[in-house]
C-alpha positions as a printed Julia matrix, in Angstrom:
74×3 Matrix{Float64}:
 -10.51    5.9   -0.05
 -12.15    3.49  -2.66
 -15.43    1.53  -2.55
 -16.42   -1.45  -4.53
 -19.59   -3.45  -3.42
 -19.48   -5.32  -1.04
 -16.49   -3.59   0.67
 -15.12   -0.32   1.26
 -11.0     0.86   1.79
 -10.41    2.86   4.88
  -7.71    4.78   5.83
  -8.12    6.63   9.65
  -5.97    9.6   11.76
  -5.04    8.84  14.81
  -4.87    5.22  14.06
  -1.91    2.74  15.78
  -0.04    0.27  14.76
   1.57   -0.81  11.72
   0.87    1.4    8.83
  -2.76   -0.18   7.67
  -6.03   -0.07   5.77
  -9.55   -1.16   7.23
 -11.92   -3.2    4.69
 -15.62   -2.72   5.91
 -18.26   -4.57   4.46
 -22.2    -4.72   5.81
 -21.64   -6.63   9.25
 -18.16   -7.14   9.19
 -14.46   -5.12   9.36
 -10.92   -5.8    9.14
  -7.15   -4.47   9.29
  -4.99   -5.13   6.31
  -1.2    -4.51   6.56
  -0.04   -2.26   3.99
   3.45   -3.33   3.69
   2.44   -7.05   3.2
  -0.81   -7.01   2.88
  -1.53   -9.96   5.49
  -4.69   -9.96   7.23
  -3.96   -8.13  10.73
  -7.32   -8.28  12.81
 -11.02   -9.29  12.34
 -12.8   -10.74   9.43
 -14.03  -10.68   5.85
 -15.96  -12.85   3.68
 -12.78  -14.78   1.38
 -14.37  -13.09  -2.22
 -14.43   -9.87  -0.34
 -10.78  -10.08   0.79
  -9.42  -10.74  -2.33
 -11.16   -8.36  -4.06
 -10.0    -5.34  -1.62
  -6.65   -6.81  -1.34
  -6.08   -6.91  -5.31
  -7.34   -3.5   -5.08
  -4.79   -2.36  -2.77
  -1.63   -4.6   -4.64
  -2.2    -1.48  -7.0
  -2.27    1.08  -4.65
   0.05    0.41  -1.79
   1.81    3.92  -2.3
  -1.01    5.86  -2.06
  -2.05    4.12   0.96
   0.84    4.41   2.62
   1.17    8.13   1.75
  -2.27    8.28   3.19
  -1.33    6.71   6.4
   1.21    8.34   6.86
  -0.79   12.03   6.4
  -3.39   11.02   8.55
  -1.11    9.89  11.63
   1.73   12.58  10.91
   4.41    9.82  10.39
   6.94   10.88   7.35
């Protein structure tokens, strides 16, 4: 969905869970609630965290609509 060096915003079909967003960065990945935006599994570097997570504090509706297109959830 967006990309911003070092990271990039995922959003994936089929996908379980909470409603959520996947920040991948060169050697490393992680699941970001959308609702709260808390840290769900794996790792990030901190800068890298922040950054993607301010990014998606703007976006949270178009995530979400995302989400919910990809994994036929209304």
């Amino acid at each position: 969905m967006y990309r911003a060096p070092p990271w990039k915003i995922a959003v994936y079909g089929r996908d379980h869970g909470v409603p959520h967003f996947h920040v991948e960065g060169r050697g490393w990945r992680c699941s970001v609630a959308i609702s709260t935006l808390e840290l769900i599994i794996g790792y990030a570097s901190k800068p890298a965290l922040t950054s993607a997570i301010g990014w998606a504090s703007q976006h949270q509706d178009e995530l979400l609509a995302k989400w919910r297109e990809l994994n036929h959830e209304r």
